[in-house]
C-alpha positions, -999 to 999 in steps of 0.1 A, spaced: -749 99 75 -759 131 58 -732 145 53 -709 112 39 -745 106 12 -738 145 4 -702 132 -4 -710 110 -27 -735 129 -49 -708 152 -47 -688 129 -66 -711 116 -83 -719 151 -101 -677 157 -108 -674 121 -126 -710 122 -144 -692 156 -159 -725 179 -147 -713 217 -155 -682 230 -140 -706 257 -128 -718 239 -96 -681 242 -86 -674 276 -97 -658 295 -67 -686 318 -49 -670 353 -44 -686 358 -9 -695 331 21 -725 313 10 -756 319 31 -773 286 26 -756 257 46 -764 225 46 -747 224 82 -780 238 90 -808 229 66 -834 240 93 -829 279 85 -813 277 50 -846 289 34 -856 319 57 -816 331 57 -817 330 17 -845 352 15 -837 379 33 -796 376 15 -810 376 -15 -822 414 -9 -796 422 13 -817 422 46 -790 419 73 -802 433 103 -836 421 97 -818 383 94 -800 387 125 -835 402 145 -849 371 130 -828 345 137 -820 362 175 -860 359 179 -860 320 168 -861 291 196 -839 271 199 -845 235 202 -811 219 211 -776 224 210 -773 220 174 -801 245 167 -783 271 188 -747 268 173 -768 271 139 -781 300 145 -748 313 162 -732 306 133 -758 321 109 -756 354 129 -717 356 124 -719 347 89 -747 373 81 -726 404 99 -691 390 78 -716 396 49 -731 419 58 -698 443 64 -684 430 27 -715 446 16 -713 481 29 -676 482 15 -682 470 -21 -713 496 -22 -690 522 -1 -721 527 20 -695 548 45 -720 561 71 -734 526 83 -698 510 78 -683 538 103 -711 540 127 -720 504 133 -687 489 121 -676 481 152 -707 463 169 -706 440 133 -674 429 134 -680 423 176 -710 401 168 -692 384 143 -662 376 168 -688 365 196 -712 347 174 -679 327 165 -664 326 191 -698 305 205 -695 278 180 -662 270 187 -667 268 223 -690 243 217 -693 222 185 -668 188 186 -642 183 159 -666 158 145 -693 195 140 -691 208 105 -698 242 123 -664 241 135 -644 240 105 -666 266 85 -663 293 112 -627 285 116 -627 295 80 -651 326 85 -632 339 110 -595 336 91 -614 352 59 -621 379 90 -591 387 101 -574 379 68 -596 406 55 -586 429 85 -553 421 78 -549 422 118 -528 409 147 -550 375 145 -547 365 108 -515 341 112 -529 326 145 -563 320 123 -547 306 97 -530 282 120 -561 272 136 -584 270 106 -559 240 92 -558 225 129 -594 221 129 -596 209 96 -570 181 99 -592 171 128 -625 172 110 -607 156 84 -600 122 106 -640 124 110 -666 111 88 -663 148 69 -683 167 43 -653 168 16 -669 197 -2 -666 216 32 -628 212 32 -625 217 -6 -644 248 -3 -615 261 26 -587 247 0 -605 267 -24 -609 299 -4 -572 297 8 -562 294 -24 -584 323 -35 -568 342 -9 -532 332 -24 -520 310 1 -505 284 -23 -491 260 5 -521 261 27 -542 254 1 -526 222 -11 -520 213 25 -560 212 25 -562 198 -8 -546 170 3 -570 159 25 -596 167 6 -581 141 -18 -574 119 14 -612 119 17 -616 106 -17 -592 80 -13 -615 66 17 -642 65 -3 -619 36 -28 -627 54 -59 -613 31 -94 -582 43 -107 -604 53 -139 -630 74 -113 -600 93 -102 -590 103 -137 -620 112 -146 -622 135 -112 -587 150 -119 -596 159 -156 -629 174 -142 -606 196 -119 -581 209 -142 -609 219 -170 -620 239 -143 -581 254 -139 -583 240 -105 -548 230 -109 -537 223 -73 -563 199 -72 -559 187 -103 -524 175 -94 -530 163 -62 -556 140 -79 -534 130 -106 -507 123 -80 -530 98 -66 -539 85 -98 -504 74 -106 -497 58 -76 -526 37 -83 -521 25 -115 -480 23 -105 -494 -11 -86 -509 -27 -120 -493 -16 -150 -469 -25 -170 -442 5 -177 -448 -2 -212 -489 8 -208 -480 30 -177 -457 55 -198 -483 66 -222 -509 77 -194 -482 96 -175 -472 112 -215 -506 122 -215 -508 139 -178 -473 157 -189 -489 169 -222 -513 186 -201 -492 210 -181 -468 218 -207 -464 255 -214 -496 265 -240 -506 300 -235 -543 300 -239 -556 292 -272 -520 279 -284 -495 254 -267 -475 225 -281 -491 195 -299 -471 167 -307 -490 158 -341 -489 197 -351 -462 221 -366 -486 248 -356 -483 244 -322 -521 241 -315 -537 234 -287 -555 250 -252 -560 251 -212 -540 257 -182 -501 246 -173 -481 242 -151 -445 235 -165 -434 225 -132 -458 197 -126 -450 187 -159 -413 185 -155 -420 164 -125 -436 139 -150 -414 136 -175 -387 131 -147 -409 102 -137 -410 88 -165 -372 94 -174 -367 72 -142 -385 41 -154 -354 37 -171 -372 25 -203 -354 24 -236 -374 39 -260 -398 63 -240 -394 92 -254 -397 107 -290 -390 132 -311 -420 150 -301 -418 140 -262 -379 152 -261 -390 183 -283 -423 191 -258 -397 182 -227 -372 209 -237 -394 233 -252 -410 234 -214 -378 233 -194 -365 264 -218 -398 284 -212 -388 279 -177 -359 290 -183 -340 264 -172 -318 262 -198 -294 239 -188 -316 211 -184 -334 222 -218 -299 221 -236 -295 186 -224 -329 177 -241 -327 196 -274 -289 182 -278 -306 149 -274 -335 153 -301 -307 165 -329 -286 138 -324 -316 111 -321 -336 130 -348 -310 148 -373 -343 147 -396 -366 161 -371 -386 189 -383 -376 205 -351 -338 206 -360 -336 244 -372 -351 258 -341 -336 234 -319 -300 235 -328 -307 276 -330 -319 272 -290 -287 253 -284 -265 282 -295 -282 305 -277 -281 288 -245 -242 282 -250 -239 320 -259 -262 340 -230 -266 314 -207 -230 294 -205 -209 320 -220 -192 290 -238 -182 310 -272 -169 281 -286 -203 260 -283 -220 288 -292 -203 291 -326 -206 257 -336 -240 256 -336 -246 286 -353 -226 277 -374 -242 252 -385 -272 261 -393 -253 290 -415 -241 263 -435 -272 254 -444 -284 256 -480 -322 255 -475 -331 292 -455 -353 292 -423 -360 318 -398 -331 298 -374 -306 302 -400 -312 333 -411 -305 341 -373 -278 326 -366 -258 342 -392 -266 374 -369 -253 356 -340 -223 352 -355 -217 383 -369 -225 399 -336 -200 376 -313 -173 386 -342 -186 423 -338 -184 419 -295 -150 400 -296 -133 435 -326 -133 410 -357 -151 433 -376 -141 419 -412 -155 384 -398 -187 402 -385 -191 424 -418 -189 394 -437 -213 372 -418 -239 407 -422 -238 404 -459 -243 371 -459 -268 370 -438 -285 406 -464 -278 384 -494 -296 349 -485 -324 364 -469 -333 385 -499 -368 403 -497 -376 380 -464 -370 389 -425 -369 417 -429 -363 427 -393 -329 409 -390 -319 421 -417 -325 458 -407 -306 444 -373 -277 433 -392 -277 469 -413 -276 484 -381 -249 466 -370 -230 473 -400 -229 508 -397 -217 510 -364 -188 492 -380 -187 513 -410 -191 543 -393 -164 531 -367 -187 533 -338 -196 505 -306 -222 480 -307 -252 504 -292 -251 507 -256 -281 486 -243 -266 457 -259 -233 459 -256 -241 459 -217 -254 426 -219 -229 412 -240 -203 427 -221 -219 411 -188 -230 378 -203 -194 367 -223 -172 377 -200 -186 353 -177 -184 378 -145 -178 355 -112 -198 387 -96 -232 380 -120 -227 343 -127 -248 331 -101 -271 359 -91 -306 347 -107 -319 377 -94 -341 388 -125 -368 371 -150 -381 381 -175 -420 371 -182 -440 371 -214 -479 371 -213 -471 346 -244 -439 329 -254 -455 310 -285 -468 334 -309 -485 340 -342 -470 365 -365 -480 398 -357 -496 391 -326 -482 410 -301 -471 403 -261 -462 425 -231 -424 412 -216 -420 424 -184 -393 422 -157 -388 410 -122 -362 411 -100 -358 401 -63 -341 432 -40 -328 432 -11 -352 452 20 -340 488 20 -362 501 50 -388 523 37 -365 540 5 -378 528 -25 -348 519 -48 -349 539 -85 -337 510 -112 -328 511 -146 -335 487 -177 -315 484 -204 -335 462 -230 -321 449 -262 -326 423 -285 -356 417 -304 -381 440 -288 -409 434 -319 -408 476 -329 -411 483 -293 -387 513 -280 -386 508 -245 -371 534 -222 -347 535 -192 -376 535 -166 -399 513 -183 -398 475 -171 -422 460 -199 -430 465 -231 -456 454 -259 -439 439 -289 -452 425 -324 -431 401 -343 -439 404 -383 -411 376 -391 -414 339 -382 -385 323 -364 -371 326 -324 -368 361 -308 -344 364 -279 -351 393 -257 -323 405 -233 -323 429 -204 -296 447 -176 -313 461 -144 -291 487 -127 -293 502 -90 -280 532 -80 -247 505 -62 -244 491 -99 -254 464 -120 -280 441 -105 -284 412 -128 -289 406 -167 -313 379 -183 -326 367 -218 -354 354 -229 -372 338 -257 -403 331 -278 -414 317 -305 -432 330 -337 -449 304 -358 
């Protein structure tokens, strides 16, 4: 009974919107528990100063009255040494780690080990030192951490069938996640929104405990909640009032670094909190399904591919931004759009022919912007990669001549560019790598997806700068530590970055879309080759 009324006050403080503070994430085990009110006060006194020993003297020299009492205390003793040995390594107190290390981490073991013996399925003892025991060994980083892990979400499916303290199995979902193990954590999250479920919260309670999560950047949970939310109101409404709630669910997980993102009533691209463009895919797609004419606009197809390209899934972004020009020819998304769409067909595709025609284009285009301005690079550098330099030359002046005192940084690309032709020499060697490996469409590369790049921001303000860095996934090489090599090109924002280097910190003076490009080469050859791109508004 206690612990289902602690439940609901527990809810009860998410929906009444009490601070996200009462939530926050505690950095070590707590040493109350409401497990075992009896002893909470006398154990936070003496872990408030740090009094270890003298907590496990005391609770070794108090009675016990039943069964209950004694797995308390068991359980207090355990918690106290896992404490107590986080302790002496954040304060490096070496000397007491190293001498009485040992007989902690046995007493922690035993104390456990007790509990579990003892306490039913039904015992919220047994769950939490399932937990304290994983964080242990996980700690440890011993021979027992998998088999831990294993039993820690054994136990709590168990508890879970049980009348069950939810915040007891949010708090392992939380630690797990802590701990960065993803899958495990939403495994518990699940039944942690399970619970709810039982309790037959409204489909307007569990909105408002899904919005209460993701403020927090609890976005697991979030999603599992939100999950449940739209399979309630799936029952009830009507697509026609269904497709604007799941709209504004997408519009939350969206790509937005923090402080900016994408606003549909907004050129300036304003807006803030966590994302997950996955999740948000996953809702458009939903939506998409319902099959209802009509149900998405300018701005949803914009915000849709916008997030698919940041995920750099271009193929499915192409789809999406092809969709809004044609829809929308009057869109005020159509420059940077239509730019996206050659780009894909150019570095992504390798379709030359696509590529052009979309650049092209926009470099008929009488009325400048960033997007057109760019594309006339584009195509003077496919002309300048494919030896029809008079086309490329041409397409450089033009390119000088329309953008007059503006953009200043293509237009020192395309001067570049028209030396090497004037001067009779190759497109520099960084980037005539990746054009060489991109056009040609190599069978070898075409399906690798070995690299990514990453941005701390793809949506910037102009000079604000970001670090791009690269990933790659390698093959196991034993214990020799492969030397690779990063050939960057593009628009790196005034960075210079060298062979060895694989990020950089760029600052974009000039408005418009920045593609960044990159070749990773092993000692055997070329790896892989990837682009990327943001945004400067």
């Amino acid at each position: 009974m206690i612990t289902h009324l602690r439940s609901k006050i527990i809810f009860l403080i998410i929906f009444l919107g009490l601070p996200a503070v009462l939530f926050a994430q505690p950095k070590e085990v707590s040493g109350g528990d409401a497990c075992c009110p009896a002893i909470q006060e006398e154990q936070a006194k003496y872990l408030a100063n740090h009094q270890y020993n003298e907590l496990v003297s005391f609770l070794n020299s108090s009675k016990e009255q039943d069964k209950n009492a004694a797995l308390c205390l068991d359980y207090a003793k355990a918690n106290a040494r896992y404490l107590q040995l986080k302790y002496l390594e954040e304060k490096q107190s070496w000397d007491d780690y190293f001498a009485n290390g040992n007989t902690y981490r046995q007493e922690l073991v035993e104390n456990a080990q007790k509990v579990l013996e003892q306490a039913a399925n039904t015992d919220c003892l047994r769950p939490k030192c399932r937990l304290l025991l994983w964080q242990f060994h996980q700690d440890q980083q011993d021979a027992f951490t998998q088999q831990a892990l294993d039993d820690l979400v054994t136990d709590l499916k168990a508890y879970a069938q049980t009348e069950a303290d939810l915040e007891i199995i949010k708090d392992a979902a939380d630690k797990l996640l802590a701990y960065d193990e993803r899958s495990k954590a939403r495994e518990v999250y699940k039944l942690y929104v399970a619970g709810l479920t039982q309790q037959q919260m409204t489909p307007a309670q569990l909105k408002e405990v899904a919005a209460g999560f993701y403020k927090q950047g609890n976005l697991e949970l979030a999603q599992s909640i939100y999950d449940l939310y739209v399979s309630e109101i799936s029952k009830t409404l009507p697509p026609d009032k269904l497709i604007p709630e799941l709209f504004d669910i997408a519009k939350l997980f969206v790509y937005k670094p923090h402080g900016y993102g994408l606003a549909s009533d907004s050129q300036s691209h304003k807006a803030s909190g966590p994302y997950d463009m996955g999740y948000a895919e996953q809702i458009y797609a939903k939506i998409e399904a319902m099959g209802l004419e009509g149900a998405f606009n300018q701005d949803t197809i914009y915000m849709r591919a916008f997030n698919l390209e940041k995920m750099q899934a271009y193929q499915d972004a192409q789809k999406f931004y092809l969709e809004l020009t044609q829809k929308y020819p009057d869109t005020r998304h159509f420059d940077e759009a239509v730019y996206k769409l050659g780009m894909i067909n150019a570095y992504s595709s390798a379709n030359l022919a696509e590529a052009r025609k979309y650049f092209g284009i926009l470099a008929g285009k009488t009325t400048l912007s960033p997007q057109v301005i760019s594309s006339l690079y584009q195509l003077g550098l496919l002309a300048q990669w494919e030896g029809d330099l008079p086309q490329a030359d041409s397409f450089y002046q033009q390119l000088i001549k329309n953008a007059l005192d503006q953009y200043v940084v293509t237009v020192a690309m395309a001067r570049e560019r028209l030396k090497e032709i004037q001067e009779n020499k190759p497109i520099s060697y960084n980037l005539q790598t990746f054009l060489d490996l991109t056009l040609k469409n190599e069978s070898a590369l075409a399906e690798k997806n070995q690299t990514q790049l990453n941005s701390t921001s793809y949506i910037l303000e102009k000079n604000q700068s970001a670090t791009v860095s690269s990933s790659v996934m390698m093959p196991q090489s034993g214990c020799n530590q492969v030397t690779l090599q990063y050939l960057w090109s593009g628009e790196l924002g005034g960075a210079a970055p060298g062979v060895n280097e694989s990020n950089f910190q760029g600052t974009y003076s000039d408005s418009g879309t920045k593609n960044i490009n990159i070749v990773i080469i092993s000692p055997a050859g070329v790896i892989d080759r990837s682009f990327t791109m943001l945004d400067v508004y």
